[in-house]
N, C-alpha and C positions, 0 to 999 in steps of 0.2 A: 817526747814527753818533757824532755827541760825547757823547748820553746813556748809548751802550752803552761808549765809551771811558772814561768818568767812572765810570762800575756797575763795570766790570772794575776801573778802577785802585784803587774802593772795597773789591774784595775782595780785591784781591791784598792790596793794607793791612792790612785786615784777618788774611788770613792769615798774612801776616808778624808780626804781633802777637801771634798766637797762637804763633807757633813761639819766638819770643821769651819767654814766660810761659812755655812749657810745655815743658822744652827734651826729657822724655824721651816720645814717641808712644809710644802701641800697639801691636803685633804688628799688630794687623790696620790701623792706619794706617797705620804704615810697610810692610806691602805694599802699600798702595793710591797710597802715595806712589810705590813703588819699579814697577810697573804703571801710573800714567798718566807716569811720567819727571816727577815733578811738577819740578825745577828746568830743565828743558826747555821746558816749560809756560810756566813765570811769565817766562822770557826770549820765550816768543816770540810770545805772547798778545798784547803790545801793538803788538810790529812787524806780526803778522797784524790785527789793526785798525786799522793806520795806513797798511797795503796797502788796506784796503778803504773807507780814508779816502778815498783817493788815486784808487781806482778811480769810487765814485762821484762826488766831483768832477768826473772824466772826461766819464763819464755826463751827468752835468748838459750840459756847457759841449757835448758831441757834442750835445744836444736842443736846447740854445739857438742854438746852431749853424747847426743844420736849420732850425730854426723863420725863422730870421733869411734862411736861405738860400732855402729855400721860400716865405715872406711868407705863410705861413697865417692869419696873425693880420690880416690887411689885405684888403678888398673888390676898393681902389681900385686901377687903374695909375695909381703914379708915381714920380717920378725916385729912383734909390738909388745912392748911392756905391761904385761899379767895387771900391773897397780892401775897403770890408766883406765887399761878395761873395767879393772872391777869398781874403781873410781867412777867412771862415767856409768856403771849399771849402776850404783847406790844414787847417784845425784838424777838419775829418769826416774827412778823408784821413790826418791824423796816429797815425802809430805809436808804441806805447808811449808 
């Protein structure tokens, strides 16, 4: 996610640059503009990847969670700390 965050925020750049240079488009850019809502777009582009920043974080910490919760990683019976456990059931069980 931070390499696709860095790519987008290099083309928005990018783009902005271009509209700066270039200040009168084409006919057929400025449909293309006016058809994908491009200033819609470049506002909501980075919030939508910072949702999906946020999401897989989630992800992660729900598997590491489990894993901790479950002790898959472990052969042996031995002693684990009551707060971890109940820690990791709250944070599977946690909403939004």
């Amino acid at each position: 996610m931070n390499y696709a965050s860095q790519y987008t925020q290099d083309l928005l750049d990018l783009l902005a640059l271009y509209q700066a240079n270039y200040l009168e488009p084409t006919p057929d850019i400025r449909s293309q503009i006016s058809q994908i809502d491009l200033p819609f777009l470049i506002e909501d582009l980075p919030k939508l990847l910072g949702s999906m920043k946020v999401g897989t974080d989630r992800i992660c910490d729900i598997v590491r969670s489990l894993r901790s919760f479950s002790r898959l990683d472990e052969a042996e019976v031995k002693a684990v700390d009551i707060h971890i456990g109940i820690e990791s059931t709250l944070m599977i069980c946690k909403v939004g």
